[in-house]
C-alpha positions as CSV (number, residue, x, y, z in Angstrom):
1,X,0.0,0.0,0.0
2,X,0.9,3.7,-0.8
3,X,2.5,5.8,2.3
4,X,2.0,9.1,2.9
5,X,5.2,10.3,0.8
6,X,4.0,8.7,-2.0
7,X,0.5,10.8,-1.7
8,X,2.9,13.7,-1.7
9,X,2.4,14.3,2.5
10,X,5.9,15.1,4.4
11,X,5.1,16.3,8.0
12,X,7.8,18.6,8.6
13,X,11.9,19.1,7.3
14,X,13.9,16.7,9.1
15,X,15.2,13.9,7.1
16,X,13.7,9.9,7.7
17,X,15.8,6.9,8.1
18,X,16.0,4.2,5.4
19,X,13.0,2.5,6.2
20,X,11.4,5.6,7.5
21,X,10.0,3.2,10.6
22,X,10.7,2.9,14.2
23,X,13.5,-0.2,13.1
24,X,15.8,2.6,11.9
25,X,16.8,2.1,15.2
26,X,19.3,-0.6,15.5
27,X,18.3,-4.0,17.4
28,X,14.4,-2.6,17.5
29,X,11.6,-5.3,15.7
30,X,7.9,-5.6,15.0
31,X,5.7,-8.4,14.7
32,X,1.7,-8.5,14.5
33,X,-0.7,-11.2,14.8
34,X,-3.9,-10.3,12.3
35,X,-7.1,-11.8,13.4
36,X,-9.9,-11.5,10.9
37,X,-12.8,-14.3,11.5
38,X,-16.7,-12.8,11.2
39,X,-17.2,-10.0,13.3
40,X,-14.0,-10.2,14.9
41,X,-11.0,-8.1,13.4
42,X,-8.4,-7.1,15.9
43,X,-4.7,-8.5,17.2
44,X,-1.4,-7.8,18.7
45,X,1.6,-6.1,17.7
46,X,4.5,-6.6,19.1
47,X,7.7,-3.8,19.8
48,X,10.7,-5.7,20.5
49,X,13.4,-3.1,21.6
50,X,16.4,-5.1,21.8
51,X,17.8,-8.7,21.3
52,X,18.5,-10.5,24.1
53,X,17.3,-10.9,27.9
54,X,15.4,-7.3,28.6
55,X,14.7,-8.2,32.4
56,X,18.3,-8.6,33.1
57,X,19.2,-6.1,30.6
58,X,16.3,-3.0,30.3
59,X,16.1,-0.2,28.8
60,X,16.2,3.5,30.0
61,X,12.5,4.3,29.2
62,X,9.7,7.2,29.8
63,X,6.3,7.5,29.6
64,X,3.8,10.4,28.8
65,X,0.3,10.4,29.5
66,X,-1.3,13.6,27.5
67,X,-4.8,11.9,28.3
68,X,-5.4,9.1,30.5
69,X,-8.6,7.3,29.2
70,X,-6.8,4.1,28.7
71,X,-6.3,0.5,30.4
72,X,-2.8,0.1,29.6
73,X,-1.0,-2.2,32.1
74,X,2.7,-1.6,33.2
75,X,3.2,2.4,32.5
76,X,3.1,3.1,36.9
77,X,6.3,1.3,37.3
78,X,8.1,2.7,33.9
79,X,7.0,6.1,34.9
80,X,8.5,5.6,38.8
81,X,11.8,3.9,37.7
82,X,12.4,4.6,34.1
83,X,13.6,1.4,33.1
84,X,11.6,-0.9,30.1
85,X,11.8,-4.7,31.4
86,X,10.0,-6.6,28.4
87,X,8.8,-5.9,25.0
88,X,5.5,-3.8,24.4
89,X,2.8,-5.3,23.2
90,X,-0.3,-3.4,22.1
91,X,-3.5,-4.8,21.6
92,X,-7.6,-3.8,22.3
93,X,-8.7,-3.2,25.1
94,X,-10.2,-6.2,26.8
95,X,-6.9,-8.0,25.6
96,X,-4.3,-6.1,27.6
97,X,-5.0,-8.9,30.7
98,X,-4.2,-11.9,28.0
99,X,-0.5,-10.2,26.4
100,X,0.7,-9.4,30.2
101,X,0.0,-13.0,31.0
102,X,2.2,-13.8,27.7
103,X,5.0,-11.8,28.4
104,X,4.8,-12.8,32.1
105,X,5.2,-16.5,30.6
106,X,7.9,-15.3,28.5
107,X,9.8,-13.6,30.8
108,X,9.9,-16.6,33.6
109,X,11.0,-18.6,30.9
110,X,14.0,-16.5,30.2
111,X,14.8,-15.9,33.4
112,X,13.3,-18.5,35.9
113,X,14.4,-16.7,38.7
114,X,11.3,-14.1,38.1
115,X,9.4,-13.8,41.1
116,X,11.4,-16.4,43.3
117,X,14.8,-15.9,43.7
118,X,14.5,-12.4,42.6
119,X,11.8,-9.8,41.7
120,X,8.4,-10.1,39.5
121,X,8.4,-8.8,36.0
122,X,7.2,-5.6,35.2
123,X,4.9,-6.8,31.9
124,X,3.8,-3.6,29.2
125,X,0.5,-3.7,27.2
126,X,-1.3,-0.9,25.8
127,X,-4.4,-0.7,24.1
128,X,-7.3,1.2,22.3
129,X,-10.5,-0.3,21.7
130,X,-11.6,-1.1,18.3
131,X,-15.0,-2.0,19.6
132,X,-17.2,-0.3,15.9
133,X,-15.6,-2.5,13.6
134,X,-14.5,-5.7,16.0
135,X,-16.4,-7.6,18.6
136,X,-14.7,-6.8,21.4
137,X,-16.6,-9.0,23.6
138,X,-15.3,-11.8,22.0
139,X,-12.4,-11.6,24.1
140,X,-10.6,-13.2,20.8
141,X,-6.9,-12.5,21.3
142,X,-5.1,-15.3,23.1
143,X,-1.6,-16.1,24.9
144,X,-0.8,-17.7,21.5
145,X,-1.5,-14.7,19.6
146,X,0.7,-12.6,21.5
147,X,3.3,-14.8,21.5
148,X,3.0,-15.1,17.5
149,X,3.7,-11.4,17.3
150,X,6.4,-11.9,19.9
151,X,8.1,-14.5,17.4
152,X,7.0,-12.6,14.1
153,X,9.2,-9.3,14.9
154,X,11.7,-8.0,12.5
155,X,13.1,-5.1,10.8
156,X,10.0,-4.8,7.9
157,X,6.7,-3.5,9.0
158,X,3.7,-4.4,7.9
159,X,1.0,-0.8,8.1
160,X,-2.5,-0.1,8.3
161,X,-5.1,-2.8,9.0
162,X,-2.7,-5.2,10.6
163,X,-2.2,-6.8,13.9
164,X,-3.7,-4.3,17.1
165,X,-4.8,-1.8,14.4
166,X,-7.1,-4.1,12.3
167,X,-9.6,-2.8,13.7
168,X,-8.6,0.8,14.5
169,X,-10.7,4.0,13.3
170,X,-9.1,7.5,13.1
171,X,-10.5,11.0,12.2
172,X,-13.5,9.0,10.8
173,X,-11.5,7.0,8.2
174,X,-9.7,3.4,8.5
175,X,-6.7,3.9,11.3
176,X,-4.7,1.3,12.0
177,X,-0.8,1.1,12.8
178,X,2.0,3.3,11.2
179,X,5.4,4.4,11.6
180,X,8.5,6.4,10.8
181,X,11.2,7.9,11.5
182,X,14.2,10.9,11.8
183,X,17.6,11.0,11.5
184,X,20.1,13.4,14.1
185,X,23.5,13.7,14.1
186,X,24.8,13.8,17.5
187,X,28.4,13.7,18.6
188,X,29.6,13.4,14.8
189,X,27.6,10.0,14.5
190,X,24.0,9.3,13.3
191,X,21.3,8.5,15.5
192,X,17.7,7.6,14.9
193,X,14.5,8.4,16.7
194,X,11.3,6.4,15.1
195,X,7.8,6.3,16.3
196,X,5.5,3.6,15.6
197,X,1.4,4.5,16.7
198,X,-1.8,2.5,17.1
199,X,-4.0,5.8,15.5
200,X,-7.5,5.1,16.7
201,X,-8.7,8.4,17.4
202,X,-9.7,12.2,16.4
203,X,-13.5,13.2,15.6
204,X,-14.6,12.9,12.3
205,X,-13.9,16.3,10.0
206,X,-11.5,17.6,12.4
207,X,-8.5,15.7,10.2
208,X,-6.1,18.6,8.9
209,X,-3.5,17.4,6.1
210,X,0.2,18.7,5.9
211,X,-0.9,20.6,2.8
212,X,-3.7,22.5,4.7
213,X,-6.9,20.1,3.2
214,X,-9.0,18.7,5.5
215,X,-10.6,15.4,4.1
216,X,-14.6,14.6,4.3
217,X,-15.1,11.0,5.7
218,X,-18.8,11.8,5.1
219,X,-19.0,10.4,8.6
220,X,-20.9,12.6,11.3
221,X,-19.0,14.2,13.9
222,X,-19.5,12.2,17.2
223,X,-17.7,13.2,20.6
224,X,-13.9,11.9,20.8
225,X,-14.0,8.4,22.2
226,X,-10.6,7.4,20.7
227,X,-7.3,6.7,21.6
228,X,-3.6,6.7,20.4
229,X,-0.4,5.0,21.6
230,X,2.6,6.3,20.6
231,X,5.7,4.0,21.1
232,X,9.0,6.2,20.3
233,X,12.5,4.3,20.0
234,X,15.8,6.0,19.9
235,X,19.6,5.2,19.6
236,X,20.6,8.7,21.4
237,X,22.3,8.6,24.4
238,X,19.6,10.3,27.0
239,X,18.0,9.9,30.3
240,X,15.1,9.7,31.7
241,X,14.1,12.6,32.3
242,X,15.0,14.1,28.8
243,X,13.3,11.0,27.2
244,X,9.4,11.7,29.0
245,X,10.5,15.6,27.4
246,X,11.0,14.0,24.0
247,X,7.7,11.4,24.5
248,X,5.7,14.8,25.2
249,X,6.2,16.3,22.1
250,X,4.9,13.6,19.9
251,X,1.6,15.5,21.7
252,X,2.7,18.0,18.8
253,X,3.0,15.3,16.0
254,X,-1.0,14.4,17.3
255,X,-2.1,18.0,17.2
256,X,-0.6,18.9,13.9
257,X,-3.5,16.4,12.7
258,X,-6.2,18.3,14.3
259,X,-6.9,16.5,17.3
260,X,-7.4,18.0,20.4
261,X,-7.7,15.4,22.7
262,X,-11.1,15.0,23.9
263,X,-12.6,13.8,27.1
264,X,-12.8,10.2,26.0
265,X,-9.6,10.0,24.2
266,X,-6.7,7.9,25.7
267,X,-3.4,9.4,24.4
268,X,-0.5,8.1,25.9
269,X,3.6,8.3,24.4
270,X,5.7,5.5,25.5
271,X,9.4,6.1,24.4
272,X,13.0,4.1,25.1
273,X,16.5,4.7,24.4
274,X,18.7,1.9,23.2
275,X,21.7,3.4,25.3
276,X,22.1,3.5,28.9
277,X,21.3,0.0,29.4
278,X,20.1,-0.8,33.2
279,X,21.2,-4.2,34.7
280,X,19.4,-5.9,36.9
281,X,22.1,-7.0,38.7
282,X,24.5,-4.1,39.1
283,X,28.3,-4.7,39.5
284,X,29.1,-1.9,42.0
285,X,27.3,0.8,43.2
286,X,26.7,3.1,40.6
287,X,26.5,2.6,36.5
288,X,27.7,4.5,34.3
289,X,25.2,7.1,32.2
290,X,26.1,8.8,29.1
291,X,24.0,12.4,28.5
292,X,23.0,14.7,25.7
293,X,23.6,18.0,26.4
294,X,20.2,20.0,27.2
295,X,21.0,22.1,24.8
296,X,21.0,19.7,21.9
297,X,18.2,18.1,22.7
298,X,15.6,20.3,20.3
299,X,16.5,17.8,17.2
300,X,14.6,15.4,19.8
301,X,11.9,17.2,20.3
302,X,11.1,18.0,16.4
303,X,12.0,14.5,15.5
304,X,9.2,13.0,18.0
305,X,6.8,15.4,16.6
306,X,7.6,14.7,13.2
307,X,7.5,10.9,12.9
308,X,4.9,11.0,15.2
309,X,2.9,13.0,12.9
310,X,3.9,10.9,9.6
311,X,3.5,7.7,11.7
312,X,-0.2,8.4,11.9
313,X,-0.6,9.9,7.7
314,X,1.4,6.2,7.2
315,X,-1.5,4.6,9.1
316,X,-4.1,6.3,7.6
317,X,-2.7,5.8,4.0
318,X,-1.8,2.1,3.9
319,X,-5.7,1.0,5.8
320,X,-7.4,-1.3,4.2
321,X,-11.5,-1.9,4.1
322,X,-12.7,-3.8,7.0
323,X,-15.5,-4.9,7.5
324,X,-17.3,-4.9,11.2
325,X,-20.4,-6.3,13.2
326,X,-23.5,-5.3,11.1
327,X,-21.8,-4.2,8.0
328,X,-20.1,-1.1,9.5
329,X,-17.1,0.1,7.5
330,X,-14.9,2.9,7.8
331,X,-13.8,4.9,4.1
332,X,-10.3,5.3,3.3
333,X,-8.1,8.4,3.3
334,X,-6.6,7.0,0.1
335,X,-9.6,6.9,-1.7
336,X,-9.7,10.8,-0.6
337,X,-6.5,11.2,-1.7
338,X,-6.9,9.8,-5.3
339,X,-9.8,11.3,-5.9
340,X,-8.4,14.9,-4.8
């Protein structure tokens, strides 16, 4: 399917990576598992950020909740000791219960020392509800399932109606899952900062384009009941702290769109840093921490925005029809964009 670049949409100046997608950054994957059966059409993606064991090995990480309608599991403890302890796995919303319980499984059996000999697992699962086009109440996504999307990461992926976003809706058209990504030069080396989103929100009509049009679903305007996660990965050596700054302006990249983040809406940024690795099991007392200067950090902040922003144009363009309980479908921005 065509991306947004190829519909002639670039959000902002900075340059992408090669893949313009979140695996820019070295050592991050993705995986989905696509579940399409008759009135069910959701699934699990999965955001591998490294190789190896994260729970002996995490990741410096931040999170930013710009609104908190959600029922993400996992985002208290990132938030208190800004470490990442498994992969991410995204999902609806009454399957966040179901991919903890798999990454909980997966963890132990990494490390079998989880919750005996040493401390529980700190399992991360975010969601949106794709409830209009999927049954939700089928409770369909199973241990299995996530575990698939677990085992199906790597370096390509797969946009628009596919694994958590099958059944996504966004600004009244077909959401889904996108991604991209920028490219910074820090420290006469190049890093990478890449977003991937779940886009399942913004009312319908309020969708403002890079070019200044603002696309008719035809869809009536209802109150803002979506949601959006944001996952952002980077290679750039930063803390903390400097990461939740980063993870709050992808709040810009959502905005740019013309969504303002209504009452029902749960919009929440998750972002990592492949540097600054946190063991479990410390050597000494301290570890060592390698910081960007404050003051180069603005190539951060536009980057987050940016990708963030083409992330969700990606997700809109490359959606596919789907069809959900009683017929309901969602247009496509593409068939807008053709036929404008």
């Amino acid at each position: 399917m065509a991306r947004a670049r190829e519909f002639g949409l670039e959000a902002g100046i900075m340059s992408p990576g090669a893949g313009n997608a979140i695996t820019d950054v070295p050592g991050v994957r993705v995986g989905h598992t696509t579940l399409r059966r008759g009135s069910v059409n959701t699934g699990v993606t999965a955001i591998v950020p490294q190789p190896g064991n994260l729970f002996l090995d995490k990741l410096t990480a931040a999170v930013e909740v710009i609104n908190g309608f959600g029922k993400s599991a996992g985002l208290v403890q990132v938030a208190e000791l800004g470490t990442l302890e498994t992969p991410i796995l995204l999902t609806n919303t009454f399957g966040v219960g179901t991919c903890v319980n798999a990454l909980i499984r997966r963890a132990i059996a990494e490390t079998p020392a989880i919750g005996r000999e040493t401390s529980t697992v700190n399992a991360v699962a975010c969601e949106c509800n794709d409830g209009p086009l999927s049954d939700i109440q089928a409770l369909a996504v199973t241990e299995a399932d996530a575990l698939a999307a677990l085992d199906a990461a790597g370096a390509d992926v797969a946009e628009g109606s596919v694994g958590a976003g099958t059944g996504m809706s966004c600004f009244g058209f077909k959401g889904g899952i996108g991604t991209a990504s920028r490219r910074i030069a820090i420290a006469g080396r190049d890093c990478h900062l890449g977003a991937l989103v779940l886009a399942n929100f913004g009312r319908a009509g309020d969708l403002v384009l890079p070019d200044g049009r603002r696309p008719d679903p035809r869809i009536a305007p209802q109150p803002e009941k979506g949601s959006i996660i944001v996952i952002l990965a980077t290679d750039a050596p930063v803390d903390q702290r400097q990461l939740q700054r980063i993870c709050r302006r992808a709040g810009a990249g959502i905005a740019r769109l013309g969504a303002f983040w209504g009452h029902g809406s749960g919009d929440i940024v998750l972002g990592f840093t492949t540097a600054n690795r946190v063991p479990h099991f410390p050597q000494g007392d301290t570890t060592p921490l390698v910081r960007l200067s404050d003051s180069r950090i603005d190539d951060l902040f536009r980057a987050a925005c940016e990708s963030t922003e083409e992330a969700i144009l990606n997700a809109l363009c490359t959606a596919t029809e789907v069809t959900g309980p009683g017929g309901l479908t969602r247009p496509l921005l593409s068939d807008w964009l053709r036929g404008h």
